[in-house]
N, C-alpha and C positions, 0 to 999 in steps of 0.2 A: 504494500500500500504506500504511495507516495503522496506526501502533504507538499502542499503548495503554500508562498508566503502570500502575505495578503499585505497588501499595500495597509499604510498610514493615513491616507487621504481619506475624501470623504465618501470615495466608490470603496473602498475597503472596508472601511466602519460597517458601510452600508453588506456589504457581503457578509464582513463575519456577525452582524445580528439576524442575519439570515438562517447563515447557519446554528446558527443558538437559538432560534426561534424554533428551527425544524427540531431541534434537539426535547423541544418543550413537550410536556404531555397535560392534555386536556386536563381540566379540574377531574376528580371524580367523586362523585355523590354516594351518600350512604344507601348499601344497596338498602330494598324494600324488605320490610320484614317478609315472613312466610306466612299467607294467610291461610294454610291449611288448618283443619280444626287442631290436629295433633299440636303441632307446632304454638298456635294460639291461643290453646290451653295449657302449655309449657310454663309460655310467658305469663299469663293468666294467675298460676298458678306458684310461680316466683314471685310474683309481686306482691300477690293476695297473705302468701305465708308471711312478707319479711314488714308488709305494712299493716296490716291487719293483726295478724296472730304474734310476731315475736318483738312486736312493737309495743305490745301491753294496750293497746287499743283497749278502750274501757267497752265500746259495743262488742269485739268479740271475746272479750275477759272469760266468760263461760263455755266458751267453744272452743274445737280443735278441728285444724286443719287437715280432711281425709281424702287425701288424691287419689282417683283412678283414673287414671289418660290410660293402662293399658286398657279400655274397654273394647270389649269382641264385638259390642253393637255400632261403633262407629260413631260412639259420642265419648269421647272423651271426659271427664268433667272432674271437678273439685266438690267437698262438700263441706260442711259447717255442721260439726256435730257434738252433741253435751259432750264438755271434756267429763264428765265423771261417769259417762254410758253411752261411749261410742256407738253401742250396739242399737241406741234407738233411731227412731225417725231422722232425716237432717233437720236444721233449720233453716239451712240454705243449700241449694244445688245450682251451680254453675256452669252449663254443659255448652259443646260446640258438635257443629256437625256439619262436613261439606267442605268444599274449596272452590270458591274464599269462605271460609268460617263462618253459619250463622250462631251466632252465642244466642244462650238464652239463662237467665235464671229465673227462678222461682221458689216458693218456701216463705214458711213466717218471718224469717226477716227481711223478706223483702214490703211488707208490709209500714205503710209510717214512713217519720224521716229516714230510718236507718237505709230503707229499701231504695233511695231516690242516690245515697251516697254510695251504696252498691253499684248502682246503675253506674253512676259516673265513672266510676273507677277500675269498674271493667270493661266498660268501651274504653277508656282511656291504653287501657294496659293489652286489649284485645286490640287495638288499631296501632300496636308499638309504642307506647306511649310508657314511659318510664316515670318514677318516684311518688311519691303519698302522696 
């Protein structure tokens, strides 16, 4: 490979920002999240634990966080349930299904104010949307 000099003048300036220009690479953009339900309820489901549940949130102070994303039925989903009898009903279920993702919850806490800051905060975290 043979380099070439490049003059001082103002045809040389002009050539070597040329070639520094060519050398440039476009901006590039945060890719897009993954809007399959798996993936959406991943994110869903990190966010819900670390701002909800291990945050001492005084609305879910009585709950615990019981994820099932591996679901065989194609819904993914998180759930909200008595921390001292997991075993019973939820109080919340948070499911996704399809690509792109339709979320849905429902349950008594969806219910009242608590159910309105639910809402927000899972479309927030379902459309890639990070922090409490």
């Amino acid at each position: 490979m043979a380099f070439t000099r490049i003059s001082r003048g103002p045809v040389g300036l002009a050539a070597a920002a040329a070639l520094l220009s060519a050398c440039q690479s476009a901006p590039v953009s945060a890719p897009a999240p993954n809007r399959a339900a798996l993936a959406t309820m991943e994110r869903v489901a990190l966010s819900a634990n670390a701002c909800w549940f291990k945050s001492g949130d005084p609305m879910f102070a009585a709950y615990r966080l019981a994820p099932e994303l591996n679901s065989f039925s194609g819904r993914p989903r998180i759930l909200a349930v008595p921390r001292n009898s997991p075993e019973t009903r939820p109080a919340l279920v948070v499911q996704a299904e399809g690509t792109p993702a339709k979320v849905d919850a429902f349950g008594p806490m969806m219910a009242g104010a608590s159910g309105e800051r639910i809402r927000r905060d899972v479309l927030k975290w379902s459309s890639g949307g990070s922090g409490c």
